[in-house]
C-alpha positions in Angstrom: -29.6 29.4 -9.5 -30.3 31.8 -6.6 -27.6 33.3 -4.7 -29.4 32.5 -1.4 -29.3 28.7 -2.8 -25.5 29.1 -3.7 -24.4 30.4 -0.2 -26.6 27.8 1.7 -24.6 25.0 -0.2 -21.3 26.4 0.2 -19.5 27.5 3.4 -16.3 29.6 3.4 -13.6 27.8 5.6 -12.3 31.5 6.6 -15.8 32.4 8.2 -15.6 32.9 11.9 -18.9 32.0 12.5 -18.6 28.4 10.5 -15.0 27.6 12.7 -16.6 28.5 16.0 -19.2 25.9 15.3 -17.3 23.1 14.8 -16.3 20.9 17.7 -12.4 21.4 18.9 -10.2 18.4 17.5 -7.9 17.3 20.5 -4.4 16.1 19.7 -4.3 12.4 18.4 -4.9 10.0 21.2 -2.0 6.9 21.7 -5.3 4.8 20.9 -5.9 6.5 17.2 -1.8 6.3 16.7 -1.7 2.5 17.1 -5.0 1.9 15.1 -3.0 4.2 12.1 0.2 2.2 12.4 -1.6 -1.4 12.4 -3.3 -0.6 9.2 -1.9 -2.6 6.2 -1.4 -0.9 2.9 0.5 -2.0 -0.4 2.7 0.5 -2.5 2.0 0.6 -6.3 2.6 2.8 -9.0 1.3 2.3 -12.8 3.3 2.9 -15.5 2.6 3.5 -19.6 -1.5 2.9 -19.2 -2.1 3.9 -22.4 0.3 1.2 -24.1 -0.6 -2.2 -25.8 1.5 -3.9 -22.7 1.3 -1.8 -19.3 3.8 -2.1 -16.6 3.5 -2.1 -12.8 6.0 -1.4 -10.0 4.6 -3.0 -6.7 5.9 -4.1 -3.4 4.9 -7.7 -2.3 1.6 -7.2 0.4 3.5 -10.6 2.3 7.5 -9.3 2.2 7.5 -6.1 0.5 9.7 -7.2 -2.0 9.6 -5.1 -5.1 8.3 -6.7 -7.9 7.8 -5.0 -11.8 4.9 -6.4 -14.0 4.1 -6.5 -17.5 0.3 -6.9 -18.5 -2.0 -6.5 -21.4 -5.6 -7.2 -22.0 -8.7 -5.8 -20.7 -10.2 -7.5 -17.6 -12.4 -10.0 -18.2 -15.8 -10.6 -16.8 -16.4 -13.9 -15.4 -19.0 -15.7 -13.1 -18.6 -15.4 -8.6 -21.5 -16.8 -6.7 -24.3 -16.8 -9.3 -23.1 -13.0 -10.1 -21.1 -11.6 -13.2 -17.7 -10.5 -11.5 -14.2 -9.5 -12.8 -11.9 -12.0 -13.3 -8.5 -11.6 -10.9 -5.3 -12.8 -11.7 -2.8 -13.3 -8.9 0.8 -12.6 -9.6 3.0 -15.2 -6.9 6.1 -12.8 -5.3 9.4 -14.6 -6.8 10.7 -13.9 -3.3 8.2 -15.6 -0.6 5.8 -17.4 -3.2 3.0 -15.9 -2.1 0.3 -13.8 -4.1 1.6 -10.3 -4.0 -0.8 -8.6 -5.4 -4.3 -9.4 -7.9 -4.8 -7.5 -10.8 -7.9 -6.9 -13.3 -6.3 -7.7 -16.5 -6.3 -10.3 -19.1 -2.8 -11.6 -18.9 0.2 -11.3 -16.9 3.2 -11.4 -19.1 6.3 -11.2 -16.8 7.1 -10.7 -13.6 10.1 -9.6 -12.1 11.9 -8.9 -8.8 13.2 -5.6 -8.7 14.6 -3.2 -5.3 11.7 -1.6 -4.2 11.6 2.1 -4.8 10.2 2.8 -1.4 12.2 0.8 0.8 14.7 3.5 2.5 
C-alpha cells in the first residue's frame, strides 16, 4: 500500500489544518440536555459467560429493581412473521410483575430480587 493511499485515509487529530476545518461545536443547548435525560436505558452486567449456567445482574426497565438471573442454553431460533427469528424469553420483575428485561437464551433458571448495584 502507498504511503500517499495511507495518509489520504487517515488524518492526524493534532493537525492544525484538519481542526480548523471542522465546524466549532457550541456548548450543549437546554434542547439537546432534555432530549439526553428523557432517553431510557437499562443497567446490566453479565457475569461467568463462559459457564454451563451464566448469571445476570440487571435492574428492572419498569422500577429499577435489581434483579440476579441464572440461565443456560443457547438461544433458540424460532419462527416471527414468516421469518426465522430468535426466540426471547421474558423474565417478570418479582417486584412490579412486569417483564424486566428479555433475554436470548434457552432457559431461565432462577430469578431473584437483589439491591441494585447502581442505585446510590
Amino acid at each position: 500500500m502507498s504511503l500517499d493511499l495511507l495518509q489520504s485515509v487517515y488524518t492526524d487529530p493534532d493537525d492544525e489544518s484538519v481542526q480548523q476545518s471542522k465546524p466549532q461545536r457550541s456548548p450543549e443547548s437546554p434542547r439537546v440536555k432534555q432530549e439526553l435525560s428523557a432517553e431510557r436505558f437499562q443497567y446490566m452486567r453479565f457475569l461467568d459467560c463462559d459457564e454451563p449456567v451464566s448469571r445476570i445482574i440487571f435492574e428492572c426497565y419498569h422500577c429499577q429493581q435489581g434483579i440476579l438471573s441464572e440461565y443456560t442454553g443457547e438461544p433458540v431460533m424460532g419462527e416471527y412473521k414468516g421469518r426465522p427469528s430468535l426466540i426471547q424469553v421474558k423474565i417478570q420483575c418479582p417486584n412490579c410483575e412486569q417483564t424486566a428485561i428479555r433475554l436470548t437464551t434457552g432457559e431461565v433458571l432462577s430469578t431473584t430480587a437483589i439491591l441494585s448495584p447502581w442505585q446510590q
